[in-house]
N, C-alpha and C positions, 0 to 999 in steps of 0.2 A: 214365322213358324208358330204353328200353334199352342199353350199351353201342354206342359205334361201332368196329369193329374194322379195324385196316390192319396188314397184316406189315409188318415190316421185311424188305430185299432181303437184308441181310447182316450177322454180325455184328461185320464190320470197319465199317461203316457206322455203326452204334448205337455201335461203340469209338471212332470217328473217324478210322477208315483209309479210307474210301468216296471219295476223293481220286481224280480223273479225272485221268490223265496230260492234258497239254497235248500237242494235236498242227496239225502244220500242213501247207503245202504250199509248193513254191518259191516263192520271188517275196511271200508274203504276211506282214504283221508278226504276230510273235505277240503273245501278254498282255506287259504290262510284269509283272519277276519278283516286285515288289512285291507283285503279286495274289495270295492265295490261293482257290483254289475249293474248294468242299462238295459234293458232288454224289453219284450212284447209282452203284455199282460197273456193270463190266462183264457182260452177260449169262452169261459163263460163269463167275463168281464167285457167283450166285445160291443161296442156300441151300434145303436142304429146306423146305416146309410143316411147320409148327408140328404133332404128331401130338395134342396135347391143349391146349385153351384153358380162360380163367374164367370163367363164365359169372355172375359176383356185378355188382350192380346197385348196389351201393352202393363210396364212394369212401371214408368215413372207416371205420376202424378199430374202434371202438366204437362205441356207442350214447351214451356221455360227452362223446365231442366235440362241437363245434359243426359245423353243414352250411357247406361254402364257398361262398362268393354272391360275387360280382362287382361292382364298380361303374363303368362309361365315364364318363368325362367328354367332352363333347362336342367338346370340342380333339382329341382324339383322333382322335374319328371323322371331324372335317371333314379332318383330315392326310391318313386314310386317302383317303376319298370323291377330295381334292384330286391325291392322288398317282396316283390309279384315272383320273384326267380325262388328267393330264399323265405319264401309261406310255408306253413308246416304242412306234413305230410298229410290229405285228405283235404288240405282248405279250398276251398269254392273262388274266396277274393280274399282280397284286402281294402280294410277300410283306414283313412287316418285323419290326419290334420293338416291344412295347408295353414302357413305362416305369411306373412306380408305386410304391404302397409298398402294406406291409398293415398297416388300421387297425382296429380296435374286433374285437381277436380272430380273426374267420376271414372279414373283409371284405379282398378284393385290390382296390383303388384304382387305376383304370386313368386316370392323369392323362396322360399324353402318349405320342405312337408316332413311327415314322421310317421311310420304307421303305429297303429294302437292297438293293443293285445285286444282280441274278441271271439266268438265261438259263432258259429252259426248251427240253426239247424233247421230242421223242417217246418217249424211253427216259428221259431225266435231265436232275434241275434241277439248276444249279450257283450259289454262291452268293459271293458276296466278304467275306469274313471280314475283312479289313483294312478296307473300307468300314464294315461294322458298329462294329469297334473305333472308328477314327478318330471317328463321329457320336456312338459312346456318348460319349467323351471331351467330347467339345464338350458336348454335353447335362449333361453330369456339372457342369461347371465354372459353369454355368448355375445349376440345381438339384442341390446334392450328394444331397439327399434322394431322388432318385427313382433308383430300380436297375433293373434289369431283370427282369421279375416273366411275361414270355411271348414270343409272337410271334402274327402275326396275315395271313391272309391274304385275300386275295378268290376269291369263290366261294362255290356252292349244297352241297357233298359233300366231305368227307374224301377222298383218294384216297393210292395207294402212295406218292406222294413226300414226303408230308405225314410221314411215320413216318421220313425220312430228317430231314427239315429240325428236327423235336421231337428228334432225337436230340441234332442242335449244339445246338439248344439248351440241350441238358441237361450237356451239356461246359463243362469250367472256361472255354475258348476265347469263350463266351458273354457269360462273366462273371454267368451264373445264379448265385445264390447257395440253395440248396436249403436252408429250415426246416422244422420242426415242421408248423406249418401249411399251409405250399404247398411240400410234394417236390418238384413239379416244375412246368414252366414251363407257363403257363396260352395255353391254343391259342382266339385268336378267332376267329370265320370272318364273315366281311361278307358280304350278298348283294348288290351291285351293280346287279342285274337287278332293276329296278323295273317291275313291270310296270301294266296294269290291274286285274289281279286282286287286287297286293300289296296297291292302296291301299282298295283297299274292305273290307279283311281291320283292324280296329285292333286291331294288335300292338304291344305295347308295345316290342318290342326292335327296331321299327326294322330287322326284317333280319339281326339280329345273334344267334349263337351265344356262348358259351363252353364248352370242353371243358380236360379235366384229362387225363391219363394216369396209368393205373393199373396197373404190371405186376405180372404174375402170375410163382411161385415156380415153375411147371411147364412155362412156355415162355417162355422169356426172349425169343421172339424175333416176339413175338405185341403189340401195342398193343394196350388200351382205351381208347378215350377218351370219357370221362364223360360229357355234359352237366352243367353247372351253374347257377344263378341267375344272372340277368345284369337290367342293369339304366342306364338312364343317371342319372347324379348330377350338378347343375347346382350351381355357385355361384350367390353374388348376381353379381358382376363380370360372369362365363356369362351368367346372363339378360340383364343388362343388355344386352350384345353381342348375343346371338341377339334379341331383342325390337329392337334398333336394324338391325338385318338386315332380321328379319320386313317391318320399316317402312318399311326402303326397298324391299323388294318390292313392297309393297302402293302405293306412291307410284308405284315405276312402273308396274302392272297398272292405276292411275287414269288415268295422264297417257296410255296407249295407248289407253282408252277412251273420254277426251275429246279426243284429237287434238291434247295439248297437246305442249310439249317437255318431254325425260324430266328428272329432277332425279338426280343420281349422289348416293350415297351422303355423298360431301363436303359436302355442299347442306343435310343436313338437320342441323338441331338437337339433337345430344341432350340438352341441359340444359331448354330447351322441351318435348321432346316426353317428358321425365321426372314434367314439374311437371304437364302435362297429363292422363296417368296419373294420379298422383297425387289429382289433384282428382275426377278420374273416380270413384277408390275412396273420398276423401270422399263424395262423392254417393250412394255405392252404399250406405253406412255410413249415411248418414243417413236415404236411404228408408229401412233395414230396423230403425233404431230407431224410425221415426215407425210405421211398421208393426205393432211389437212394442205399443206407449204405446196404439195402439189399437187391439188385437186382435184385429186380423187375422192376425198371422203370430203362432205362439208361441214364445217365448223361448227359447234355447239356452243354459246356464248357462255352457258352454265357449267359445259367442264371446262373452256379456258378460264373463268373465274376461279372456281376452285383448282383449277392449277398453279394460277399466279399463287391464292393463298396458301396454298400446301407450299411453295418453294422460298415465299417470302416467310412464312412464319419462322423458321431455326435461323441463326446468322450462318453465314458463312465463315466453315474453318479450314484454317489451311490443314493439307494432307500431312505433315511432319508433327502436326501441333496432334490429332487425331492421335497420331500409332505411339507419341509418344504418352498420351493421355491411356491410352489403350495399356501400354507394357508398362506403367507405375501401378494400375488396376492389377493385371495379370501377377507383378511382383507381391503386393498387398496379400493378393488371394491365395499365392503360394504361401507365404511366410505366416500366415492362418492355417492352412493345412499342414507345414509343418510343427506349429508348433501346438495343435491338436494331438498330433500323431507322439509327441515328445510329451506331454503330459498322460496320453493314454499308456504310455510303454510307461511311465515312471508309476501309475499306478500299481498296474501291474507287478512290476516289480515289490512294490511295499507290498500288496498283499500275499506273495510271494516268501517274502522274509519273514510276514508277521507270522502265518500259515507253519511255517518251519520253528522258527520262536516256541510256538505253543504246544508244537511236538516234544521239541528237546524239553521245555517244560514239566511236561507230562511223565 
């Protein structure tokens, strides 16, 4: 797919001078000075049109290297999705920051995002650099492993401002760290806009872009930005979570259809509705051996392999040794809730007496 291309407005912008004086009017408070903004130069700082661009399709350097591919993890995107719900009244999009590392060579791991307080308007987006800092820091201390590896915004198209906001980010002010692998900071784009037509389309990306920037030696003032592989990557924990979701969806889509009361998500069981799974995919496992023993289905040598290993990898316990391992856990777990419950009531109680204390006092 071909480049997508956006100038930059200027090259104090791309340096990090694109800094909008604050301005105001009597009577109204300004920014506290704590804030810094990022934003589009003045229309009459605008630079020439670029007179030659690159017209190359390809982002790695060689034919040696590896192609860059992407991978979201779903935390990410529900942050995104979450922060797109709850934008403030009037906002267009959201812009933020994707967090990650890069694994297995020239895979960028998109494990978690943030969004970052900013203004848009007709001529220029502005963006709060201190708010960004501040969130990296808390996130950092969190997870030291995850750095900052891009930004991400919502929306169907690239446009001019987009080439301003890839710029901070490519500023030490970002706290990007520029390798080998990924020069520079990886641009997500979300499409939001679900429509009818999205859902009947199966896409795997879910709406979702990734884009690289590639500058060229001949117009410094010119962005490409790439398309690359993009992908979501689930944990086990991930699934568990979204499949426990899934399930309270589909609990409530039943309970509105039988006119019963809805059950919240606190309601449901997931150690239950794990085993029941579970038993499901025993079942499934069993038709398809009884299947295979009698020839109707034929054999697959790569799921009997991975069957011997799934049954050889746990030892074998007896059932007695199980239920009884099971109700010393259950005993454990009571005798913690009760004796929660026994130091919360005795709290209680003292500040109850102290509360009374300081009346008669009085």
């Amino acid at each position: 797919q071909g480049p997508v291309l956006a100038p930059v407005r200027s090259a104090a912008a791309a340096a990090g001078g694109g800094r909008t004086p604050r301005r105001g009017r009597p009577g109204a408070m300004n920014p506290p000075s704590t804030s810094t903004l990022w934003g589009l130069p003045a229309k009459s700082n605008k630079a020439s049109p670029p007179k030659s661009f690159n017209i190359a399709s390809k982002v790695q350097k060689s034919s040696l290297e590896q192609p860059l591919s992407c991978r979201v993890h779903p935390v990410a995107v529900l942050k995104i999705l979450d922060a797109y719900v709850r934008r403030p009244e009037g906002a267009r999009r959201i812009i933020g920051t994707l967090l990650g590392w890069i694994s297995e060579g020239s895979v960028v791991d998109i494990t978690d995002s943030f969004p970052v307080v900013h203004r848009d308007t007709d001529e220029t987006v502005l963006m709060d650099q201190d708010y960004h800092k501040h969130m990296l820091a808390l996130r950092q201390k969190v997870s030291p492993r995850e750095v900052v590896v891009g930004w991400f915004s919502t929306g169907m198209d690239i446009n001019a401002t987009s080439a301003v906001i890839h710029a901070f980010y490519c500023t030490k002010e970002s706290q990007f760290t520029a390798t080998a692998v990924l020069p520079g900071p990886v641009h997500m784009l979300v499409n939001t806009a679900v429509t009818d037509d999205h859902r009947l389309t199966s896409s795997p990306t879910l709406g979702m872009k990734a884009f690289v920037n590639a500058r060229t030696a001949v117009a410094e003032s010119l962005l490409q930005f790439h398309e690359v592989p993009l992908r979501v990557q689930t944990s086990a924990a991930e699934k568990s979570g979204i499949s426990q979701l899934m399930h309270a969806r589909r609990a409530v889509r039943e309970a509105v259809a039988g006119g019963s009361a809805q059950k919240g998500i606190a309601a449901l069981d997931g150690f239950e509705g794990g085993l029941k799974e579970l038993l499901s995919l025993f079942r499934r496992i069993k038709e398809y051996v009884n299947a295979v023993k009698c020839g109707q289905t034929k054999g697959d040598l790569a799921v009997g392999r991975g069957l011997t290993n799934a049954l050889c990898s746990e030892p074998v316990i007896d059932v007695q040794a199980v239920e009884q391992l099971c109700t010393n856990s259950l005993q454990d777990a009571l005798m913690v809730v009760y004796l929660s419950n026994l130091t919360r009531a005795q709290i209680s109680i003292a500040e109850r007496v102290t509360t009374q204390f300081n009346k008669h006092d009085h």
